[in-house]
N, C-alpha and C positions, 0 to 999 in steps of 0.2 A: 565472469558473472559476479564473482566476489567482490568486485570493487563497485558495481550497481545496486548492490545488495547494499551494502553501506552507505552509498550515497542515498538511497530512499530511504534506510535509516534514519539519519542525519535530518533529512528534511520529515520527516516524522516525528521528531523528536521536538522540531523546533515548533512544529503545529500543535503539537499539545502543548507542550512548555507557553507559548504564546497566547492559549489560551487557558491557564493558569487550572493545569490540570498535569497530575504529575503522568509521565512519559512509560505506561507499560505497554511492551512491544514484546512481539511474540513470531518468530521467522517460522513459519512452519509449525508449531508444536506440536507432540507426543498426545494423542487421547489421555492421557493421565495427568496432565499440566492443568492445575486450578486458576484461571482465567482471575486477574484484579481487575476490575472493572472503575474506569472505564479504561477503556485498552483498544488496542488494534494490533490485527490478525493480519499478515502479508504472507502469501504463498508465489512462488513461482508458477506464472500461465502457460509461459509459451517464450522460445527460442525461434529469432526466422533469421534468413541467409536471402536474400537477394543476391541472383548472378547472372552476370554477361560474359557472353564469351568464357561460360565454363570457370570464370573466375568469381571468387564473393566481392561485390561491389558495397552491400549494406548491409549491416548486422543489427537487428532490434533486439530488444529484449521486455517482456511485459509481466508487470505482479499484479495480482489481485489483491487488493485492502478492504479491511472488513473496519470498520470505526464504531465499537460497540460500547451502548453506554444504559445507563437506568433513566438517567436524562433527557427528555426531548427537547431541551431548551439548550442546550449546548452550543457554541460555538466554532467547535472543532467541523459537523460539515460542512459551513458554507468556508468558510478559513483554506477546506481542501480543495474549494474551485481553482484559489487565486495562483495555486504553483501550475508552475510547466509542466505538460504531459500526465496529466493528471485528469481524470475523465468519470462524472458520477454514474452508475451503473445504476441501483435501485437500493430501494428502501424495501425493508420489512420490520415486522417484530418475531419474537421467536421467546420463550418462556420468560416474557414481560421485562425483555431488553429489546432497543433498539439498534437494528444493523444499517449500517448506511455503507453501499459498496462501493468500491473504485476500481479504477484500472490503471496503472502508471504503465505507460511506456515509453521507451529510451532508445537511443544507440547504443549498441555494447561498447562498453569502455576499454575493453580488452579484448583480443582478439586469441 
């Protein structure tokens, strides 16, 4: 999982970076962690196993992403269409930030 954990880093990094916005990222964080905005939230969803014949044939792995900003004019959600595996979930606001959700899912890279 640790090496998909980093590669959605990676391409996180580069979506903000790209859109000329510095890169705060947050795996998980602690209730007590002060959010920089604008930023993005990634948690772990879900682990699946696909088997045949009692053996694992395909391994997924999926994070949720939260891309939260003051901004509605940003660039960063439509930016997150264009990568692979990459899927927009919904919009909300929430004490007058904008959340724009995703879903990234993969092959696990490790088994």
């Amino acid at each position: 999982m640790e090496a998909n954990r980093l590669e959605l880093r990676g391409i996180l990094v580069s979506v903000m970076e790209e859109c000329d916005e510095e890169p705060h990222l947050y795996f998980q964080p602690p209730e007590n962690v002060k959010l920089e905005y604008p930023c993005m939230v990634y948690h772990l969803k879900t682990m699946d196993t696909r088997k045949a014949n009692d053996k694992p044939y395909y391994k997924t792995i999926a994070f949720d992403i939260t891309y939260i900003t003051r901004s509605p004019a940003s660039g960063v959600p439509t930016r997150m269409l264009s990568e692979q595996y990459m899927n927009f979930d919904r919009y909300y606001t929430a004490q007058n930030l904008h959340h724009y959700a995703y879903t990234y899912t993969n092959t696990l890279k490790e088994v």
